[in-house]
C-alpha positions as a Markdown table, in Angstrom:
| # | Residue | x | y | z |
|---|---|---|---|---|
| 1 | Unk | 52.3 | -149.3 | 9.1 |
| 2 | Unk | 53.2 | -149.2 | 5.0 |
| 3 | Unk | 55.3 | -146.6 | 3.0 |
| 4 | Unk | 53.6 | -145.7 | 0.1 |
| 5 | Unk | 54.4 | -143.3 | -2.6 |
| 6 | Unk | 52.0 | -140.6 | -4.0 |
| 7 | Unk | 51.2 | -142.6 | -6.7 |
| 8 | Unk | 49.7 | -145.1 | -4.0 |
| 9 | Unk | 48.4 | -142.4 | -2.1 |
| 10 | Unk | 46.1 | -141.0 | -5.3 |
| 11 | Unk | 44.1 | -144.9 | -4.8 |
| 12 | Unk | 42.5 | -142.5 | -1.6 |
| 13 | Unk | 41.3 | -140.0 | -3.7 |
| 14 | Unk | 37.4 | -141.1 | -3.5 |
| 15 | Unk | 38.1 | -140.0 | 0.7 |
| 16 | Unk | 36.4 | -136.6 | 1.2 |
| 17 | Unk | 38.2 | -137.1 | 4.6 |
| 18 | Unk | 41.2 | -139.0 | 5.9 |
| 19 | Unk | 43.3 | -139.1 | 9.4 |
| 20 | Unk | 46.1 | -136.8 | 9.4 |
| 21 | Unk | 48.5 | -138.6 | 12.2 |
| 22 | Unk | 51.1 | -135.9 | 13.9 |
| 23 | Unk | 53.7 | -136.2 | 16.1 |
| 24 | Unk | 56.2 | -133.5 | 17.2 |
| 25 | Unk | 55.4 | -129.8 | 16.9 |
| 26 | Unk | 51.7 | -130.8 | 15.0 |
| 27 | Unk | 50.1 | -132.2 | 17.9 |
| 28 | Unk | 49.8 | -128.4 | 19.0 |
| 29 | Unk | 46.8 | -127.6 | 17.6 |
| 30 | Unk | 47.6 | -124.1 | 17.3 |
| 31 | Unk | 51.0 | -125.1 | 15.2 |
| 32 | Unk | 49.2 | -127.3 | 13.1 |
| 33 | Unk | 46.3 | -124.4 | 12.5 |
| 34 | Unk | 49.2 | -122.6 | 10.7 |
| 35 | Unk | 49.5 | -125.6 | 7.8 |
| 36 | Unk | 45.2 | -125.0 | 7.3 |
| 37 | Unk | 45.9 | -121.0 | 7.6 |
| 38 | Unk | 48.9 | -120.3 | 6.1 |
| 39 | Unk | 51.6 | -118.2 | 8.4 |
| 40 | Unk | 54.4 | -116.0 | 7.0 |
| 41 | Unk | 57.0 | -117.7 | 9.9 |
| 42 | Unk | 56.1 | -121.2 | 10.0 |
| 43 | Unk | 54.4 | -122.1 | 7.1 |
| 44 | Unk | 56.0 | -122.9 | 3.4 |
| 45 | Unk | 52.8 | -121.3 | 1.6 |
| 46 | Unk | 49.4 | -120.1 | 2.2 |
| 47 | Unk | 48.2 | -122.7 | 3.8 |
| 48 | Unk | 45.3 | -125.1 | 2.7 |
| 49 | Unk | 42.8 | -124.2 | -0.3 |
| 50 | Unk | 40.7 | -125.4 | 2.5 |
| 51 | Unk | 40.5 | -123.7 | 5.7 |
| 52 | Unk | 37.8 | -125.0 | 7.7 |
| 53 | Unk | 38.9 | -126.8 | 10.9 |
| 54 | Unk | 40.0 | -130.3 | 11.3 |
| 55 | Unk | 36.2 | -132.1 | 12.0 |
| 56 | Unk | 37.6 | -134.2 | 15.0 |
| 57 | Unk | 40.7 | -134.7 | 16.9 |
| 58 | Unk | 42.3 | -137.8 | 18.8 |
| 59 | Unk | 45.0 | -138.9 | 20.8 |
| 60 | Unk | 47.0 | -141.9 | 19.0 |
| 61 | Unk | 49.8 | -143.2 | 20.6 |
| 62 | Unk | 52.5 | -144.3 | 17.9 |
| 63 | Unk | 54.3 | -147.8 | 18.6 |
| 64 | Unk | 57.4 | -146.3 | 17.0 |
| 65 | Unk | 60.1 | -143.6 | 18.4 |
| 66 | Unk | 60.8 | -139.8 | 17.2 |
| 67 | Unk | 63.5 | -138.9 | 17.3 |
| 68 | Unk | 65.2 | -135.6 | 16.4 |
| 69 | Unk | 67.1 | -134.7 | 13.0 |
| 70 | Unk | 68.4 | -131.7 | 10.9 |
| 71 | Unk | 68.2 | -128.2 | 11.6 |
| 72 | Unk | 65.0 | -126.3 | 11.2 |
| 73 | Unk | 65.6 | -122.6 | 9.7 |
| 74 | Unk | 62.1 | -122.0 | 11.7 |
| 75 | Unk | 63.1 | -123.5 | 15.2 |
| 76 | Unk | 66.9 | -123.1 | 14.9 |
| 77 | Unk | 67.6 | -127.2 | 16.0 |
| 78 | Unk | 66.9 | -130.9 | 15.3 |
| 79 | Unk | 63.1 | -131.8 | 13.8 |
| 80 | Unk | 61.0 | -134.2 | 15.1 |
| 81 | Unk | 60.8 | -137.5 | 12.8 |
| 82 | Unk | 59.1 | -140.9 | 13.3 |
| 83 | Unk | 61.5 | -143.9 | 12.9 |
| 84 | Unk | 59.0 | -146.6 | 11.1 |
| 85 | Unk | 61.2 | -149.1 | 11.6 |
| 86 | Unk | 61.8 | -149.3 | 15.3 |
| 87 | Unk | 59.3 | -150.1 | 18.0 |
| 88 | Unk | 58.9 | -147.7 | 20.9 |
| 89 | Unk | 56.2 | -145.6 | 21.6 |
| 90 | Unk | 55.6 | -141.7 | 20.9 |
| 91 | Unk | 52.1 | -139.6 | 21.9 |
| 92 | Unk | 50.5 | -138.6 | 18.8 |
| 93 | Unk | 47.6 | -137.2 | 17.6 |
| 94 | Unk | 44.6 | -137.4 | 14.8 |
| 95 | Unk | 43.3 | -135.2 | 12.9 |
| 96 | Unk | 40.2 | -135.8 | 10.7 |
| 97 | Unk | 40.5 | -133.8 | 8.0 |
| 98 | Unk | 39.8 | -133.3 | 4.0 |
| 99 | Unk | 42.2 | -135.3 | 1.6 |
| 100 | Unk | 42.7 | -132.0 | -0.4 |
| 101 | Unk | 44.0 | -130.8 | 3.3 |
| 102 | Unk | 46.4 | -133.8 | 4.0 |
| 103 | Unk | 47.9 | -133.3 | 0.7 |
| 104 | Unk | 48.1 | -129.8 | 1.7 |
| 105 | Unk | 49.9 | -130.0 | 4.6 |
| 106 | Unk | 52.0 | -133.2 | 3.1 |
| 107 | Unk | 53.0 | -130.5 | 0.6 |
| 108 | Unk | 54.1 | -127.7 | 2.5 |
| 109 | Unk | 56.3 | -130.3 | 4.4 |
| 110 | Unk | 57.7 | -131.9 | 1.4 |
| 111 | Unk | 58.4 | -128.3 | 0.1 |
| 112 | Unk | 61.0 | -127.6 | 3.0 |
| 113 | Unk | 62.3 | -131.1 | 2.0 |
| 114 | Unk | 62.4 | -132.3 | 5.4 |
| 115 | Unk | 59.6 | -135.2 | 5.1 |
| 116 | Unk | 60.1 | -137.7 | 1.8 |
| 117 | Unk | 58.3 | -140.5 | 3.3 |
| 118 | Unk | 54.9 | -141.1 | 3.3 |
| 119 | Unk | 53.4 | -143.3 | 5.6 |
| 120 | Unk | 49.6 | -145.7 | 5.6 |
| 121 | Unk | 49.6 | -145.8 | 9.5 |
| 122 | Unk | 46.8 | -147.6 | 10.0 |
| 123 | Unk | 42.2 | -147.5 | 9.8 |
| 124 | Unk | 39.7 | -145.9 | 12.0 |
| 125 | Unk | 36.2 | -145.8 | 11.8 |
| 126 | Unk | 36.7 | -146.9 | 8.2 |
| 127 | Unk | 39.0 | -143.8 | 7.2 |
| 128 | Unk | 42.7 | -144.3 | 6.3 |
| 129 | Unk | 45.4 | -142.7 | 8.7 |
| 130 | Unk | 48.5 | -141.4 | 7.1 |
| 131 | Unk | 51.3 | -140.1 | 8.6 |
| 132 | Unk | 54.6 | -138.6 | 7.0 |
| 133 | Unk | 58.5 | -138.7 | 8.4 |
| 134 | Unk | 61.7 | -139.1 | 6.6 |
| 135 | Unk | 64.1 | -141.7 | 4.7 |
| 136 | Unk | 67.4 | -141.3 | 7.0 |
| 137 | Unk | 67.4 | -143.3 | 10.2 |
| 138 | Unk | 67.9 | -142.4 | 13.9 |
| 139 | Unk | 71.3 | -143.3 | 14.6 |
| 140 | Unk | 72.3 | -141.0 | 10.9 |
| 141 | Unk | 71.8 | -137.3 | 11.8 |
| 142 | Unk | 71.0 | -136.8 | 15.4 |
| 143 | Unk | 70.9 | -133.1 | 16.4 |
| 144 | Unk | 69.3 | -131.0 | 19.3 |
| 145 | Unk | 65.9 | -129.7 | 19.0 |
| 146 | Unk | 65.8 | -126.1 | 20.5 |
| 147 | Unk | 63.8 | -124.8 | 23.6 |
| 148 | Unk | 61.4 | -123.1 | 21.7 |
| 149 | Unk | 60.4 | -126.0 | 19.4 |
| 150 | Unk | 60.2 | -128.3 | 22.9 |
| 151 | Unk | 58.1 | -126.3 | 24.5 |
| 152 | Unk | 55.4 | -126.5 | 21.3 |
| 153 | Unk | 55.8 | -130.1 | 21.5 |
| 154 | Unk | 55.4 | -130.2 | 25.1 |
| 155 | Unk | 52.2 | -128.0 | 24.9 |
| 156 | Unk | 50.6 | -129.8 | 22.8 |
| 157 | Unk | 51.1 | -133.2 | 24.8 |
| 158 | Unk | 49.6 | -131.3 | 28.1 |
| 159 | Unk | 46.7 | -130.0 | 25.7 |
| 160 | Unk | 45.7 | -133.5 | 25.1 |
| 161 | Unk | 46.8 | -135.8 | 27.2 |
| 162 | Unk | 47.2 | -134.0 | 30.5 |
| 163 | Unk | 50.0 | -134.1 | 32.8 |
| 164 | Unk | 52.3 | -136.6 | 31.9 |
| 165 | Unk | 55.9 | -137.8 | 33.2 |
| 166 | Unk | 57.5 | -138.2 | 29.8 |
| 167 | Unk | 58.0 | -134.4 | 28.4 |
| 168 | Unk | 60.7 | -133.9 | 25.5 |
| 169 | Unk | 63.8 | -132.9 | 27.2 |
């Protein structure tokens, strides 16, 4: 895993498509649909230019923590972040989508100024995986996430991986 800038990330450009790797409330495919649509609550624009659905979607298990951050005007509590610099272990998910649709998305997040770190997580089938989170660190600005943004989380961990012993508490 590498943090690059978007200078660094423009060397991708010649990628029609690229790994998008979520964790926290993106792994719910039905709140990630909102970056590609657009949506009024939960979305900082009108979504992608392009609107067509991811073309595949993975699990990926992160060998680094989330932890929780902030407070979301959306979900009211901490956001979910990955902390790069620790190991651990989060459940994750891929999404294989356009480049003009990762910088979409990486957009709309960097717009609500809550993800300034950009992250080269890693290659699959000879794609590049990229992955976004935050500068501060997980013992800096701890904060409950609410119910409501737990239970998208949550969701979208059962949507993909089934029942599982580990749900965000």
């Amino acid at each position: 895993m590498k943090v690059i800038d978007k200078e660094e990330l423009n060397k991708y450009k010649d990628y029609k498509y690229v790994w998008y790797a979520c964790y926290g409330s993106n792994i719910n495919f039905d709140r990630f649909m909102k970056y590609i649509n657009g949506d009024a609550k939960y979305s900082t624009s009108e979504g992608c230019d392009d609107k067509s659905l991811p073309l595949e979607e993975r699990q990926y298990i992160f060998e680094h923590p989330i932890y929780f951050a902030g407070k979301s005007r959306i979900w009211g509590g901490g956001v979910a972040y990955l902390d790069y610099e620790r190991p651990g272990r989060c459940y994750g998910k891929l999404y294989k989508v356009s480049m003009n649709q990762f910088k979409g998305i990486l957009e709309q997040e960097q717009r609500a100024q809550l993800y300034n770190v950009i992250l080269l997580v890693d290659e699959i089938d000879d794609l590049p995986v990229f992955s976004f989170t935050a500068k501060h660190r997980i013992d800096e600005i701890l904060s409950e996430p609410s119910e409501e943004y737990l239970n998208v989380i949550n969701k979208g961990i059962h949507d993909l991986y089934g029942n599982v012993e580990e749900d965000f508490k």
